[in-house]
N, C-alpha and C positions, 0 to 999 in steps of 0.2 A: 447444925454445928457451926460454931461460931470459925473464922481466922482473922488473922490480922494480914493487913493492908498498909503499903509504904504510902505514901499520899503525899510525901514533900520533906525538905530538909530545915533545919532548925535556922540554920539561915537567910530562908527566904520570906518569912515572916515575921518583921521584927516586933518586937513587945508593942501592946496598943495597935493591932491591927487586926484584921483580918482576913482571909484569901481563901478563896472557892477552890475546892481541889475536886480530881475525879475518884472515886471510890468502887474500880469494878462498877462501871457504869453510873454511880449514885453520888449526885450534886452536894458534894458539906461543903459550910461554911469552917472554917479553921482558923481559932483563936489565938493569939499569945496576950496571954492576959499576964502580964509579971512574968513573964517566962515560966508560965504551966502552959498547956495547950490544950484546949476544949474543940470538940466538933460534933456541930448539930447540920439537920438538915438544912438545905437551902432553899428552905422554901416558908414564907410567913403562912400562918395555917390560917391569917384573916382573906388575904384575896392572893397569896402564890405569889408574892413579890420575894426579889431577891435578896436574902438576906447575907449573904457574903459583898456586897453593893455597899451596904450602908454604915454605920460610924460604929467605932465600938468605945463604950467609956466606961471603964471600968471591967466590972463583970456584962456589964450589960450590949446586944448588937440592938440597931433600930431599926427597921427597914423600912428601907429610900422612898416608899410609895406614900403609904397613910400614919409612918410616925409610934407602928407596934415597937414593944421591945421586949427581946428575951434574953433571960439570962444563960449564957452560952455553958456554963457548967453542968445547967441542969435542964435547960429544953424549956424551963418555966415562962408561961406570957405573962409581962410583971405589967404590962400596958397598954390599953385599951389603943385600937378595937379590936387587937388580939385578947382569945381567951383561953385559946387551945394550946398545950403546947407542942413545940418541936423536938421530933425525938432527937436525942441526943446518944453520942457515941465514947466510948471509950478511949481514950489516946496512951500513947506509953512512946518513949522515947528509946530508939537503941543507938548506938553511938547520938550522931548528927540528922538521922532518921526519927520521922515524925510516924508511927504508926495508927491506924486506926481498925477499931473492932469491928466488923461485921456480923 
């Protein structure tokens, strides 16, 4: 059974970034892409580097280590030497709450 999860406020991540939040124990990374908000896991699925670390341009994060990059709406590895994606979560916003699906 799925619930949702508060994970951060709409303010504390402004558009073009991203920030590691905790999820009932579970590391995402947490997008504001244009002011939507994506979260995927925080972990590149080529060697476990941080993917909440590294730059986000566009839809796309890179992580900091060897230069993967996924695209944070959909978990997709768009760049080598990732090939695996990251799974990716739900988000919904209620007032200034950022929430996320588990």
């Amino acid at each position: 059974m799925s619930e949702w999860v508060k994970v951060a406020r709409t303010e504390e991540i402004p558009a073009g970034k991203v920030k590691v939040v905790d999820a009932k124990g579970r590391r995402l990374a947490l997008a504001n892409v244009g002011d939507s908000y994506h979260a995927v896991e925080d972990l590149c699925t080529h060697d476990g580097g941080p993917l909440g670390e590294g730059e986000l341009a566009g839809d796309l994060v890179e992580c900091p280590r060897h230069g993967a990059r996924f695209n944070v709406k959909t978990g997709e590895a768009v760049t080598l030497p990732a090939v695996v994606p990251v799974k990716s979560f739900q988000v919904k916003i209620n007032g200034n709450d950022i929430l996320v699906e588990l």
